[in-house]
C-alpha positions as a printed Julia matrix, in Angstrom:
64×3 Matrix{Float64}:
 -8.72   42.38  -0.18
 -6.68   43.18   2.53
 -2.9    42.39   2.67
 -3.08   40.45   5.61
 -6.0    38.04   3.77
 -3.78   37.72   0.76
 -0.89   36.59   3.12
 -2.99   34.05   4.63
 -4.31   32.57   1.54
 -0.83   32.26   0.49
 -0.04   30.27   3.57
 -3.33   28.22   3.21
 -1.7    27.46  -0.66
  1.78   26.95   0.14
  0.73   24.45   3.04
 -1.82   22.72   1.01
  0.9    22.04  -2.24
  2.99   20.89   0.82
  0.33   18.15   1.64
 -0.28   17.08  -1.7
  3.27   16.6   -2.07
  3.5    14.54   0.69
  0.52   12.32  -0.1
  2.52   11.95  -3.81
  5.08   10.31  -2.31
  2.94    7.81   0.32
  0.72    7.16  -2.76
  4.16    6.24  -4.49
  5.59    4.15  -1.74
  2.06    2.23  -1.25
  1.99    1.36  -4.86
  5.34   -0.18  -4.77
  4.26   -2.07  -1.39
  0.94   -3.36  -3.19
  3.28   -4.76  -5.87
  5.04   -6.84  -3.95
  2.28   -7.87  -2.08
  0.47   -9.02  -5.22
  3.92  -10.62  -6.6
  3.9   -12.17  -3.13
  0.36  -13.59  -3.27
  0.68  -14.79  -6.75
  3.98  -16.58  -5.84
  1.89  -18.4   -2.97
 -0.94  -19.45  -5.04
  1.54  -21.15  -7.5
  2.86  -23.2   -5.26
 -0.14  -24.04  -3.78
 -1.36  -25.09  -7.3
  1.42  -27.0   -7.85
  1.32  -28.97  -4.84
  1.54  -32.96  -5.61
 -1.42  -33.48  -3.04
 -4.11  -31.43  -2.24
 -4.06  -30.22   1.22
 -6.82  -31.73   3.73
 -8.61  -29.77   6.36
 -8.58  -32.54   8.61
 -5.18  -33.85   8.5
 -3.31  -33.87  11.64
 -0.05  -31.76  11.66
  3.29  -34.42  12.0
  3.87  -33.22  15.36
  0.64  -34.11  17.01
């Protein structure tokens, strides 16, 4: 191989640990974000559940 082709590949390598990297860490951040999403969700659905009276689908909103 030439030394020029050897440099390259070692650019093409450096740049593609770069990108993985990268996509680590937005991997890492999205995880945390889907936890709280779920912790949000499941907070939601309690209270939902623990509502006194079950919500109607055709009850009028107070302010109409």
């Amino acid at each position: 191989m030439a030394e020029d082709q050897i440099a390259r590949l070692e650019e093409r390598v450096a740049w593609l640990e770069k990108h993985v990297t990268e996509q680590d860490k937005v991997m890492l951040t999205q995880t945390d974000e889907l936890a709280k999403v779920r912790e949000a969700v499941l907070a939601i659905r309690e209270r939902m559940n623990s509502r006194e009276t079950p919500l109607d689908p055709n009850e009028r909103p107070p302010h109409y």
